[in-house]
C-alpha positions as CSV (number, residue, x, y, z in Angstrom):
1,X,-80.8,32.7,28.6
2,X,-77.7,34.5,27.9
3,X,-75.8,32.6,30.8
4,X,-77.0,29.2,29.5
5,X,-76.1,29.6,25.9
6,X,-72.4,30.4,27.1
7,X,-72.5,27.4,29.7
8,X,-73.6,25.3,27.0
9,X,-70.9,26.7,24.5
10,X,-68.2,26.1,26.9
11,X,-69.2,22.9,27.7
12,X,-69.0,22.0,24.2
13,X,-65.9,23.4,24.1
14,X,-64.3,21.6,26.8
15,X,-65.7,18.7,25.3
16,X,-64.1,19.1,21.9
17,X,-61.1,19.6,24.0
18,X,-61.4,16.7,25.5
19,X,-62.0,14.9,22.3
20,X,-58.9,16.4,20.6
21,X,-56.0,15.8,23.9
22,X,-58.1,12.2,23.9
23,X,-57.9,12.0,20.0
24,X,-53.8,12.6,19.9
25,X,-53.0,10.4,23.1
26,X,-54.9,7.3,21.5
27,X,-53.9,7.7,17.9
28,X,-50.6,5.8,17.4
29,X,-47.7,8.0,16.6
30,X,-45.8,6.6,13.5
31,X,-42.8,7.5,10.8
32,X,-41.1,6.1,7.9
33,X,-37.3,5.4,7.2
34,X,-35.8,5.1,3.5
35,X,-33.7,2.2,4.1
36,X,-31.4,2.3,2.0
37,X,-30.3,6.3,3.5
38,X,-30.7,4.6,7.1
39,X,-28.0,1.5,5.8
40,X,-25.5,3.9,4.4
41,X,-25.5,6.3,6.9
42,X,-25.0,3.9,9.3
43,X,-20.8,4.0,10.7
44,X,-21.2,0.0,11.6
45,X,-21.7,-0.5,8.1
46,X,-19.0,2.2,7.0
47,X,-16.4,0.1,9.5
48,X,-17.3,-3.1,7.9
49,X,-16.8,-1.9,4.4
50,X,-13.0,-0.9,5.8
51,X,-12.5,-4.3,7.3
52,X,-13.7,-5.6,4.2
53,X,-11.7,-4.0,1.6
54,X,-8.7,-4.5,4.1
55,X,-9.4,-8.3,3.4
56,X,-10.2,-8.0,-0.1
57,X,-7.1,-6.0,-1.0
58,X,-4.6,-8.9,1.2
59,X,-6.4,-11.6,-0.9
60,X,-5.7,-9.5,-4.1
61,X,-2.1,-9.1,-3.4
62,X,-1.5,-12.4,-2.8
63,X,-3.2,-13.3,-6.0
64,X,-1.2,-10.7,-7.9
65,X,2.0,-12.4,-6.8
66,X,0.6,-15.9,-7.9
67,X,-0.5,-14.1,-11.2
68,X,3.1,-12.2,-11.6
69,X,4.7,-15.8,-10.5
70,X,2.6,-17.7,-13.9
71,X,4.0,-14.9,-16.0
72,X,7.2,-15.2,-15.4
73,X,7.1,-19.2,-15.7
74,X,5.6,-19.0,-18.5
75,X,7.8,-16.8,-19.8
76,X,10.8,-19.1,-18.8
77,X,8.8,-21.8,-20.6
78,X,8.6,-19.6,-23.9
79,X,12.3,-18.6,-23.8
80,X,13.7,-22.1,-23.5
81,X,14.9,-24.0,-26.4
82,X,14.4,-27.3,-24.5
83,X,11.4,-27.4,-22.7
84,X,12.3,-28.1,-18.9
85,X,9.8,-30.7,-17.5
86,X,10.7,-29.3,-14.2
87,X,9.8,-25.8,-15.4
88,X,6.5,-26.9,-17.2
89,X,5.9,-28.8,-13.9
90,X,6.1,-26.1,-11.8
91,X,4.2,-23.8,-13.9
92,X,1.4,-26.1,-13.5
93,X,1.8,-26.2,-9.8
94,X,1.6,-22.4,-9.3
95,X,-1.4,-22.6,-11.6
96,X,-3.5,-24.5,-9.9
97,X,-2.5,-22.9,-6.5
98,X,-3.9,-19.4,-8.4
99,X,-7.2,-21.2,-9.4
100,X,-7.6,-22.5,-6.7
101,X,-6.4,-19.6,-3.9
102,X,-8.4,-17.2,-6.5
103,X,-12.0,-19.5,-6.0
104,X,-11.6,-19.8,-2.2
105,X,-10.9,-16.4,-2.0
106,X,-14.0,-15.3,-4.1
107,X,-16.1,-17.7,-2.1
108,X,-14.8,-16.1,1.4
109,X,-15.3,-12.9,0.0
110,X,-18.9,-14.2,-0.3
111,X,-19.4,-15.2,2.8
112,X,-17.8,-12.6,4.8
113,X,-20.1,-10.1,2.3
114,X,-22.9,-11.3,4.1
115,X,-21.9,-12.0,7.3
116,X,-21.0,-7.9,7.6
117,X,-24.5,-7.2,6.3
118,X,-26.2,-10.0,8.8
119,X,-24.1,-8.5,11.8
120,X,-25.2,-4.8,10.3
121,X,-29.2,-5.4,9.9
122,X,-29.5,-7.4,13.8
123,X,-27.7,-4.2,15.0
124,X,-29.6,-1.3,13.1
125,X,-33.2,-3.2,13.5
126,X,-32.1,-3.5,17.3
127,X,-31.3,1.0,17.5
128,X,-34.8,1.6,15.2
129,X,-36.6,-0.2,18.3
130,X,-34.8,1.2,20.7
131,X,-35.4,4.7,19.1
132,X,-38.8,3.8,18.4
133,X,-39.6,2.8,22.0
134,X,-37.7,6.2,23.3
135,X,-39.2,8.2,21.5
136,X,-43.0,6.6,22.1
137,X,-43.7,5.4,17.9
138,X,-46.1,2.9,17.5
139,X,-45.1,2.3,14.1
140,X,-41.6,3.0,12.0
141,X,-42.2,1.7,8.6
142,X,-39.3,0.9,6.3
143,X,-40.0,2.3,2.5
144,X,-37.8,0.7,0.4
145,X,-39.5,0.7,-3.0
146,X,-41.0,-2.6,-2.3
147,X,-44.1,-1.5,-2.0
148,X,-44.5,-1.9,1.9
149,X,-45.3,1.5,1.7
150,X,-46.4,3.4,-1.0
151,X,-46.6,6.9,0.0
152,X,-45.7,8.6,3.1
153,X,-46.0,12.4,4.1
154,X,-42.3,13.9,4.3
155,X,-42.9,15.5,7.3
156,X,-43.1,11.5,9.2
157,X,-39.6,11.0,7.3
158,X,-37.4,10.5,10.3
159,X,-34.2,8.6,8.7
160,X,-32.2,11.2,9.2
161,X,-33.5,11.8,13.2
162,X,-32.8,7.8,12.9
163,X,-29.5,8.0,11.4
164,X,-28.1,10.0,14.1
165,X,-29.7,8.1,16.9
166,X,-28.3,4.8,15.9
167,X,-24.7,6.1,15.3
168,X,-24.7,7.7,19.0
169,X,-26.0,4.1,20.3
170,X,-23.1,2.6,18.3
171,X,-20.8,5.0,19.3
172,X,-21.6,4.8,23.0
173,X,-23.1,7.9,23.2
């Protein structure tokens, strides 16, 4: 009887075994990401907000010296007894070349803005699926405060696993 009962216990042993090892191969691994830790950790993004403020600081300069250029007409326009209509005419020349150099540049600033984010997202979704499939998740959820996801345990916070990851791939590592 006594050799049964610890057959039988051991068999239902190895069957919870069994159940557990089946249990954690089946159930899908998953994780979160704070996205907005994962964008600014990320060096693409860190190099495009260089390039950027490169360009932005050119544009600026130039816009300075159209500025500085108004100034000082109009301060030739002021200090003149007779008005010069070829002073007052190029005044108004310079000025519209500042309104107008100032939109375009405010408008390429724009564009380029989001043309650095677009190129920034395609590459950091394509390194969260690569590290998702490398490292076997079924699921990486993106918590944002947008209510994708509402709550998630600390210890399935892998952003900054993530962060690393994706600066290697970008780095050629």
């Amino acid at each position: 009887m006594s050799k049964t009962i610890t057959l039988l216990f051991s068999a239902i042993l190895l069957g919870l075994l069994a159940l557990v090892i089946y249990q954690m191969k089946t159930t899908p691994k998953t994780g979160y990401v704070v996205i907005q830790d994962l964008y600014n950790g990320f060096e693409m993004k860190k190099e495009m907000e260089k390039k950027y403020k490169t360009t932005k600081d050119a544009r600026d300069k130039i816009l300075d010296s159209l500025s500085f250029e108004l100034k000082t007409i109009a301060n030739q326009i002021q200090l003149e007894e007779e008005k010069n209509k070829e002073t007052i005419k190029q005044f108004e020349i310079k000025r519209e070349e500042y309104f107008l150099r100032k939109q375009t540049f405010e408008e390429d600033n724009e564009i380029l803005t989001k043309q650095y984010d677009q190129e920034i997202l395609t590459q950091l979704n394509q390194y969260v699926k690569d590290y998702s499939l490398a490292n076997n998740y079924s699921y990486v959820y993106g918590s944002d405060g947008s209510g994708a996801l509402m709550y998630g345990d600390e210890k399935n916070n892998i952003t900054k696993e993530v962060v690393v990851f994706i600066n290697s791939k970008y780095n050629g590592l």
